[in-house]
Phi, psi and omega in degrees: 000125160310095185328165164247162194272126051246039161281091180299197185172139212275173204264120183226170159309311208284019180258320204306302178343316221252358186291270195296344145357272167302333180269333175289357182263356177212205169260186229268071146326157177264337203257315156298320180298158192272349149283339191287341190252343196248015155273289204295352183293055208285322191244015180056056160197039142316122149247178182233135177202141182263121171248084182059039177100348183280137192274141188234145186229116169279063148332132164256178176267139194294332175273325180275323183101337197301158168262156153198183198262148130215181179226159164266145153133167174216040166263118156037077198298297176309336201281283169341262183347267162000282195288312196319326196272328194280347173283353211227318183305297190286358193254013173040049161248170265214107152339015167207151173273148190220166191073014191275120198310144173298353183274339141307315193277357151306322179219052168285158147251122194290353161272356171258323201250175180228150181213113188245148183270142206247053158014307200288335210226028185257136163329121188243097191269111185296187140244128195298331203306308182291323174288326179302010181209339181034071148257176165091137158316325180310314197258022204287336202263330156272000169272000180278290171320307173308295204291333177310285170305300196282013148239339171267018166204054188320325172287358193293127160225178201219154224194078194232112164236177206276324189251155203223097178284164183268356160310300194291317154312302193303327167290317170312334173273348226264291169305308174316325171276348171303279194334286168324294217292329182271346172263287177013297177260008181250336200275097182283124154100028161227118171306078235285310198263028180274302171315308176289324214278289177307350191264298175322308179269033175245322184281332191292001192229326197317338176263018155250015194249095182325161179009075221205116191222113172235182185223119197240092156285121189221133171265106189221122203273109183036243188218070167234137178248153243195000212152138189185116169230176199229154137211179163244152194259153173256277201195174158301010191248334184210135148220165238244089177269114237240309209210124192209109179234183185164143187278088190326336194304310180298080162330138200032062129323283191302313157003280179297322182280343180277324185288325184243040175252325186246031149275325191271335202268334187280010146290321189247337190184159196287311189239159192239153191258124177255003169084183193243145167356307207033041189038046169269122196295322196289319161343271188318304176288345157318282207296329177244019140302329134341333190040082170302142219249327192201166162236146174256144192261133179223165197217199221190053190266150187212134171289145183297000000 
């Protein structure tokens, strides 16, 4: 059980139930969901802790590692906000919460707090309906790429189940490590093997997270695999994109995998959470090159 605060408790499986309690109440923030908090947990030192109904989360930062506080919930919002920052004072972590959902920053009250938008960690949500189809001038550029892959690679076929053999983890961790290895030297000030680390602990757990409905997309050139992603179905409305790589050598990879990933997905559900930026410039131009239809919004509060 999940402590009430300000008594935490470090991130366990046996949490997610009572975790997703609170979060099925609201939209997919990314940063809340419990696959999403128990793959970034690398170092083992997420805690959890209930501040007046609010799920409260000790966060490390995904570049730096530093901790900090934020929360889910719309229970006595200013009060919360209150004890978190004198508790972070006292507990000598830096006075503000960050990652905080815009559904909160309703009812700050802004003459005491300051609540600033955090760009970098805001959520980039597609609509399946506009990737299935890349119409429209706007989408002129992923119809080159897309049709660019499905002629320099006629054998290409794509592979999307409910279920996961451990051959197919096995190439996925495999690609991951390409990547990484082709990422390296570009991301500066991003920890390559935070990225390798989080995929590895999402298969060490994934057939243990009760009522949990995912989707394992794999992309293959001949019996080469090129291309992968991971998500979870939410509900109708979202389903959750955890993890999405591809080998850049296959020109429009991504191209191809999104258009006929929400092609397949646009059955189930409207929209897809691609998750955020972390304000890595090439990142940022990927994802809205896609042109997101919307953002769930995160913030930055500090007392006044």
């Amino acid at each position: 059980m999940i402590p009430i605060f300000p008594q935490f408790k470090n991130l366990e499986l046996l949490d997610k139930r009572e975790v997703e309690k609170i979060t099925s109440q609201f939209p997919p923030y990314s940063d809340f969901n419990f696959i999403s908090l128990w793959s970034w947990n690398i170092k083992d030192e997420m805690r959890l802790s209930i501040l007046n109904g609010n799920l409260v989360v000790r966060f490390t930062d995904y570049l730096s590692s530093k901790p900090f506080y934020s929360f889910l919930g719309n229970n006595k919002i200013n009060e919360t906000v209150e004890e978190l920052l004198e508790f972070a004072k006292k507990e000598g972590v830096k006075p503000l919460l960050r990652l905080v959902p815009d559904i909160v920053s309703k009812n700050l009250d802004l003459k005491t707090y300051s609540l600033e938008e955090d760009p970098d960690h805001f959520d980039y949500i597609y609509k399946n309906e506009y990737l299935a189809n890349y119409s429209g001038n706007k989408f002129k550029n992923k119809r080159c790429l897309y049709n660019k892959f499905k002629n320099s690679y006629p054998n290409a076929r794509i592979l999307i189940n409910k279920t996961i053999e451990p051959k197919t983890i096995e190439d996925i961790l495999k690609l991951d490590e390409k990547w990484a290895k082709h990422k390296v030297e570009k991301l500066v000030n991003f920890d390559i093997k935070n990225e390798i680390q989080a995929v590895k602990r999402f298969f060490l757990a994934f057939n243990k997270f009760e009522n949990s409905k995912f989707l394992f997309l794999c992309l293959y050139v001949e019996e080469e695999l090129v291309g992968f992603s991971i998500s979870s179905i939410i509900n109708q409305d979202y389903v959750l994109c955890h993890f999405t790589k591809g080998d850049i050598k296959y020109g429009g990879v991504y191209e191809y995998m999104l258009k006929n990933y929400a092609q397949n997905i646009s059955k189930i559900s409207h929209f897809m959470n691609y998750e955020q930026d972390l304000g890595l410039s090439s990142l940022r131009f990927s994802k809205n090159s896609f042109r997101p239809a919307s953002f769930l919004k995160k913030y930055v509060i500090v007392k006044l």
